[in-house]
GUDREN-367795 format. One record per atom (N, C-alpha, C): x, y, z negated. Coordinates in steps of 0.02 Angstrom, whole numbers, padded with zeros to 5 digits, always signed. Atoms other than C-alpha are relative to their C-alpha. Layout:
GUDREN-367795
XYZ/...
END
This chain:
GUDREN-367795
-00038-00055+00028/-02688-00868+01774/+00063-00030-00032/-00065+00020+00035/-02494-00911+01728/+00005+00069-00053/-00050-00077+00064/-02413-00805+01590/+00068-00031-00006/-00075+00032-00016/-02231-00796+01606/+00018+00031-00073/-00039-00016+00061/-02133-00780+01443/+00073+00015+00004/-00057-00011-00011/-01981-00708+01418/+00052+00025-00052/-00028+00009+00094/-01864-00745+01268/+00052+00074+00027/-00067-00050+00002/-01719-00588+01251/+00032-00007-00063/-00044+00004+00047/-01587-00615+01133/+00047+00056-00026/-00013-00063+00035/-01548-00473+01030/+00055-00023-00043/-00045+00031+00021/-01406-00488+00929/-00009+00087-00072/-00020-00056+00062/-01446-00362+00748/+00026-00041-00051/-00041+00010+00052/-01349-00466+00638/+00077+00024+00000/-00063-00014-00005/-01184-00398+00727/+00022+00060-00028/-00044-00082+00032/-01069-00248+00644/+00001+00047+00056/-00015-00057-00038/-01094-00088+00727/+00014+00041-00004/-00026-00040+00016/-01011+00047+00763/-00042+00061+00022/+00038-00051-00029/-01093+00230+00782/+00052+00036+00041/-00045-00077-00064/-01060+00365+00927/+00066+00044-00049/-00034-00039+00031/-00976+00454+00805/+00071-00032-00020/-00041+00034+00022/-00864+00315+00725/+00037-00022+00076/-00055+00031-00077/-00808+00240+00914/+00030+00061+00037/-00042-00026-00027/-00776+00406+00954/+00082+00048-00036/-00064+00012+00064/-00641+00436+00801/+00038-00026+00011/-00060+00050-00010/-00576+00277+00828/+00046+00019+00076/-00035-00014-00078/-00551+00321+01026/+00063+00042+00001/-00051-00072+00025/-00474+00510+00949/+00073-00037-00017/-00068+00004+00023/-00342+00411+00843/+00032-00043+00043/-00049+00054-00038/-00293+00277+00969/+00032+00051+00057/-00037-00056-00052/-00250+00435+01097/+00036+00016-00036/-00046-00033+00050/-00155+00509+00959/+00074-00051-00005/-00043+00045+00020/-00053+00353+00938/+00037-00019+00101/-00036+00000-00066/-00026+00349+01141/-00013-00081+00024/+00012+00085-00006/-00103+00147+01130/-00058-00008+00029/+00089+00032-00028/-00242+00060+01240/+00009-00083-00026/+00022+00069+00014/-00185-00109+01178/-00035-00021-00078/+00039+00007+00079/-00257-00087+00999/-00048-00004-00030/+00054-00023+00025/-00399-00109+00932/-00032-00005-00063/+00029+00008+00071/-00523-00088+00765/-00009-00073-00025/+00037+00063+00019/-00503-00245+00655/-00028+00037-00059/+00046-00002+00055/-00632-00241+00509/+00006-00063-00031/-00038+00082+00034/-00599-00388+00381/-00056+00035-00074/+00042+00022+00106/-00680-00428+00190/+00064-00050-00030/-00035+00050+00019/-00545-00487+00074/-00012+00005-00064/-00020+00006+00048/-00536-00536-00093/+00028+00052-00051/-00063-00045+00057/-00494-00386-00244/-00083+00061-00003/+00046-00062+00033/-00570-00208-00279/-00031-00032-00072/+00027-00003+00060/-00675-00177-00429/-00070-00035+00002/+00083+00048-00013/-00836-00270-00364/-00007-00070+00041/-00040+00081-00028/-00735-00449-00308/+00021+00014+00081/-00042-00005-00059/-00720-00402-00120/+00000+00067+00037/-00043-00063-00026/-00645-00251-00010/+00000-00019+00064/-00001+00002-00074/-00659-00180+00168/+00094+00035+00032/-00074-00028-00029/-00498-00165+00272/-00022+00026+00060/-00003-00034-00068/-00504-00048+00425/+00093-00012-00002/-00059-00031-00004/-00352-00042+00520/+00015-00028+00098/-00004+00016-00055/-00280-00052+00705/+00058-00057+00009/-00031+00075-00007/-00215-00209+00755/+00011-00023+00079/-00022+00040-00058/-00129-00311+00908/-00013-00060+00017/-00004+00080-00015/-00139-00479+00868/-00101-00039+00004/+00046+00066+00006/-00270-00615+00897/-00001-00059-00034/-00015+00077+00044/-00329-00754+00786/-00046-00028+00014/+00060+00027-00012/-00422-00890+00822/-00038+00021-00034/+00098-00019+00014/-00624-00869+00797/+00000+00060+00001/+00018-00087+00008/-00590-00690+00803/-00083+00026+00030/+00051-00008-00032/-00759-00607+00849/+00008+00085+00030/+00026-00048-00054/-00773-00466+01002/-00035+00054-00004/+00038-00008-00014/-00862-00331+01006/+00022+00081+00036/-00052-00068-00025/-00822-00174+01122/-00088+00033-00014/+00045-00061+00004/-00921-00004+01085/+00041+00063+00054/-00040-00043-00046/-00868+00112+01253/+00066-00030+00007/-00073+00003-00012/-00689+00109+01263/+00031-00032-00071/-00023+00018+00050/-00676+00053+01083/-00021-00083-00018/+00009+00092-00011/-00646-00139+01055/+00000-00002-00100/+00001+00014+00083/-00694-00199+00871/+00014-00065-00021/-00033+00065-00024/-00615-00363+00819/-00024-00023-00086/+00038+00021+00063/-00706-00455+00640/+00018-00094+00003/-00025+00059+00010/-00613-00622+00577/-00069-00043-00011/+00073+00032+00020/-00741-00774+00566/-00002+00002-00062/+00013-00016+00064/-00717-00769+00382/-00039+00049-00028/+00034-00061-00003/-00758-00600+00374/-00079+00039+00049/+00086-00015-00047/-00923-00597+00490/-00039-00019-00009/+00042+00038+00033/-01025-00678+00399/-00039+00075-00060/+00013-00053+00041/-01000-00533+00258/-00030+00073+00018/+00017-00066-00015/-01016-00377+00384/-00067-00024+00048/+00069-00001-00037/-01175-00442+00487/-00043+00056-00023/+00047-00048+00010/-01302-00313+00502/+00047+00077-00040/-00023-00055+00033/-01177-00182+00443/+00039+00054+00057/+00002-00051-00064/-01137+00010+00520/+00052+00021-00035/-00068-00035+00042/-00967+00077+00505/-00036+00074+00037/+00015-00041-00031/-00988+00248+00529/+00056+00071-00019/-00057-00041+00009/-00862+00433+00523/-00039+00074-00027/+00028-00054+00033/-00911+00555+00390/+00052+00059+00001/-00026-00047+00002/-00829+00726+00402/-00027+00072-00047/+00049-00049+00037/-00905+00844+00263/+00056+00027-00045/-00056-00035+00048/-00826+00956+00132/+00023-00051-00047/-00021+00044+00032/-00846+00815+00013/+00040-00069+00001/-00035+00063-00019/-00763+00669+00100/-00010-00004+00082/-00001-00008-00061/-00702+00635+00264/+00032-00086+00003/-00024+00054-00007/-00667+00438+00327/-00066-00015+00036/+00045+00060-00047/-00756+00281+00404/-00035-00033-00078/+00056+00034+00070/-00906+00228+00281/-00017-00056+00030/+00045+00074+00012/-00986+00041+00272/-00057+00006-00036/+00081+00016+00023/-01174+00026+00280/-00008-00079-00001/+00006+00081-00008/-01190-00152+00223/-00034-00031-00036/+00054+00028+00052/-01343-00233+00177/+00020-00072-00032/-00034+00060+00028/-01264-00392+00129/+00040+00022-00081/-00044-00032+00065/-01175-00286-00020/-00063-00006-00051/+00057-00001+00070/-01296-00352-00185/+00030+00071-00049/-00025-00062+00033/-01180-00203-00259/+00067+00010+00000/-00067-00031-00025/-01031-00091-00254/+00013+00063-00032/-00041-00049+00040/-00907+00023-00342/-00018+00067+00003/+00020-00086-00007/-00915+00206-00365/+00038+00029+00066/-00048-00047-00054/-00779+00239-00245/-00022-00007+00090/+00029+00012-00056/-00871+00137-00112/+00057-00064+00060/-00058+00041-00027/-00721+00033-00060/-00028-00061-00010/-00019+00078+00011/-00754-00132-00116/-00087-00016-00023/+00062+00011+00028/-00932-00221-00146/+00000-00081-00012/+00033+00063+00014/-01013-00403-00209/-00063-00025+00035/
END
């Protein structure tokens, strides 16, 4: 009797994006009339709880940049910064009370009221 084994390499430490959030991002990049752009996500230094998330659409490439396409939507996370968003879900809230791109990020030991910036 053989038994065959068979490793699969899953990858849940990477930042993901939901159906909802890649299809937002897709909405505003038609709006803007651009296919060469895509979502960077970054952690820098500031806010009220030492570090802060930057969304924003971007052109350039930097070395170690890290990849990750969701459909048509390309997501782009500096190596500095990928370390901090592993295992984390951007996602696109639309409600009476607030409307934007939220960060689910278990790596956050804690974080501000406003939700912007965590430790």
């Amino acid at each position: 009797m053989t038994t065959e084994t068979t490793e699969t390499n899953t990858t849940t430490t990477a930042i993901a994006l939901t159906d909802v959030a890649a299809a937002k991002v897709a909405a505003l990049l038609a709006q803007e009339g651009r296919d060469d752009l895509y979502l960077r996500v970054a952690v820098q230094p500031g806010g009220c709880s030492g570090l802060r998330y930057q969304l924003y659409f971007d052109e350039r490439n930097q070395e170690g940049d890290i990849a990750r396409e969701y459909g048509s939507v390309k997501v782009v996370v500096d190596k500095m910064s990928d370390p901090y968003l592993m295992g984390a879900t951007i996602d696109f809230v639309d409600t009476i009370e607030k409307q934007g791109f939220t960060i689910d990020n278990p790596n956050a030991g804690g974080s501000c009221a406003c939700g912007d910036s965590f430790s």
